[in-house]
C-alpha positions as CSV (number, residue, x, y, z in Angstrom):
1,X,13.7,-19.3,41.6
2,X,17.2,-19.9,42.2
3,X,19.4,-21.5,39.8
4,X,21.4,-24.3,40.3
5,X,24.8,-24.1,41.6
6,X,27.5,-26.7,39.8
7,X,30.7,-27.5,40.7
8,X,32.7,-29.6,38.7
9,X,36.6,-28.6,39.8
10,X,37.0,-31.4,42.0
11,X,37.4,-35.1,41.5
12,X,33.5,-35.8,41.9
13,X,31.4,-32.6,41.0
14,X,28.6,-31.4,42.8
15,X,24.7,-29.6,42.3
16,X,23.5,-27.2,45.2
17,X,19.4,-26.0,45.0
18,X,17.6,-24.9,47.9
19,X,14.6,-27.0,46.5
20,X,14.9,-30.9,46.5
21,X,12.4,-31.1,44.0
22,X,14.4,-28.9,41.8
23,X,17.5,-31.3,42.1
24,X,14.9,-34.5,41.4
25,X,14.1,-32.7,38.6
26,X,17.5,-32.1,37.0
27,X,18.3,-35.9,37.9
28,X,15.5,-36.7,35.0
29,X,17.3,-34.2,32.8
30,X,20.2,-35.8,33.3
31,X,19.2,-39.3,32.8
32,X,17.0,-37.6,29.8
33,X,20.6,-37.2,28.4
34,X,22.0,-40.6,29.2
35,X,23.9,-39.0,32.2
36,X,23.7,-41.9,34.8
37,X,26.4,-41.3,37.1
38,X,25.2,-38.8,40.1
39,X,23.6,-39.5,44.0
40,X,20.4,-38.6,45.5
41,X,19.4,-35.4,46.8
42,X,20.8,-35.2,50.6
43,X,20.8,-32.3,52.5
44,X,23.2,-29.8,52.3
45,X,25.2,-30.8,55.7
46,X,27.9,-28.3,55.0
47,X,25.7,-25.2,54.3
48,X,23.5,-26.4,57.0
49,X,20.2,-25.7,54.8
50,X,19.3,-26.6,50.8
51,X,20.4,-29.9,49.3
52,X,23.1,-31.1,46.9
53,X,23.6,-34.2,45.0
54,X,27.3,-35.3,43.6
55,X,28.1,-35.9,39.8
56,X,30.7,-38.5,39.3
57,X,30.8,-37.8,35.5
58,X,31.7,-34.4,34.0
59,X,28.3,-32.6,32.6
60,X,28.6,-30.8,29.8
61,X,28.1,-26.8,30.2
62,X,25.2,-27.5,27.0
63,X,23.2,-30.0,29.6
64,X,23.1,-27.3,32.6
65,X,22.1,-25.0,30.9
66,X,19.3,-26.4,29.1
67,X,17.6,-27.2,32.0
68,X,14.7,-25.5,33.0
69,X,14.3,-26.2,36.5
């Protein structure tokens, strides 16, 4: 399975995943952890395939990686 791929250098961060389910599922992780602040999956109009959702609060590195996706 692919992991996820975060971005957080901009002004809003971002999660990419091939798999929506995989980014539904990290939504519950982060709400799990009182992280609120993100969109829905969309898809991926910049790749062209996969789907993304933003982050308008900074995730901590200790949340990412504890999800098992």
């Amino acid at each position: 399975m692919s992991a996820l791929e975060v971005d957080q250098d901009g002004e809003n961060g971002f999660v990419r995943h091939p798999n929506r389910q995989t980014l539904l599922n990290f939504i519950d992780h982060l709400r799990a952890n009182d992280i609120l602040k993100f969109s829905y999956p969309m898809p991926d109009q910049e790749r062209g395939d996969g789907w993304m959702i933003f982050l308008y609060v900074r995730v901590s590195q200790e949340i990412i990686d504890s999800f098992e996706g």
